[in-house]
Each structure stands twice: as structure tokens, then as C-alpha cells.
N, C-alpha and C positions, 0 to 999 in steps of 0.2 A: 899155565904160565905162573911161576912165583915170581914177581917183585918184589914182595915184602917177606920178611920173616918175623917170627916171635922170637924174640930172642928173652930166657928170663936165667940170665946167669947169675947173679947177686940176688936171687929171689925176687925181685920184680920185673913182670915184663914189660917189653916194650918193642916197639914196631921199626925194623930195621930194615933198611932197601937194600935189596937181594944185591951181590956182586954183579951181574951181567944183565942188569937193567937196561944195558944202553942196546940191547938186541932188538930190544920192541922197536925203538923207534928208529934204527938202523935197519930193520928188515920195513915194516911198515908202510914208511914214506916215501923211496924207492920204487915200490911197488902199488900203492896207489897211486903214484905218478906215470907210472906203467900206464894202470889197465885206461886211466885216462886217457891216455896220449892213444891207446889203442883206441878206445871207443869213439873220440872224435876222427880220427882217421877212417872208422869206420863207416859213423854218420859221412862223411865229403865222402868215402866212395858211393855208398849206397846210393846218394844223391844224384854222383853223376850218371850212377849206372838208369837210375829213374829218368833222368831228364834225356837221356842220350833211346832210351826205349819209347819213349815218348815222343821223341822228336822236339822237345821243345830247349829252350832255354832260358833260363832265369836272371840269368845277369841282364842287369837294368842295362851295360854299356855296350850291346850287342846290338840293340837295334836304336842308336843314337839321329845314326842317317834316316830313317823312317820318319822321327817326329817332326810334324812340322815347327816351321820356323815362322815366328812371331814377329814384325818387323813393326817397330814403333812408328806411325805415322805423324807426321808434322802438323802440329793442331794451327789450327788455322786464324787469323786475326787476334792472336798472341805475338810481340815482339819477341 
């Protein structure tokens, strides 16, 4: 990839940024936003597919009904 060029026309040179600079970060960013979006995708399948071979489940709001319930009892010889 050039970005930069040397350019020494008047006998000195100096460091010029290439015409189609804007490729790098037009292809780039695009695309590791790709392969992200792919990888997490991937991680939540693999998961499900782990927890559904398992039998189990991870979500904390699956077994809500199971826990018991705490009931505050009325202390006594307090107004």
C-alpha cells in the first residue's frame, strides 16, 4: 500500500499523501466491522447450541418461579 509519496520536484524532497488515501480506511472499517458483527454472532450461536446439548439454561430469568420468596415478617413489640 503507498499512502505516501516522495515527491522531489524543485530538488527537495518531501512527503506527499498518495491520491487514493481514502481506500484504506474505506475498505478497512467496513470490514472490521464485518468480521465483528460475524464473530459475535458466532459466539451467541455456539452458545446456544452448548446450552441446548447440555440441557441446560443460562438465563438467570428462566427459573424466576423456582426461587423462593422471602416474606418480610412483622417484628414484634415494635409500633
Amino acid at each position: 500500500m503507498v499512502f505516501f509519496d516522495r515527491s522531489g520536484d524543485s530538488g527537495s524532497e518531501s512527503l506527499v499523501v498518495g491520491r487514493q488515501w481514502w481506500l484504506f480506511p474505506a475498505i478497512t472499517i467496513p470490514l472490521t466491522i464485518l468480521v465483528f458483527t460475524i464473530w459475535v454472532s458466532w459466539q451467541r450461536h455456539r452458545k446456544l447450541v452448548d446450552e441446548q446439548r447440555l440441557g441446560i439454561s443460562l438465563d438467570l430469568t428462566d427459573n424466576v418461579e423456582a426461587l423462593p420468596v422471602l416474606e418480610k415478617s412483622p417484628q414484634q413489640g415494635h409500633p
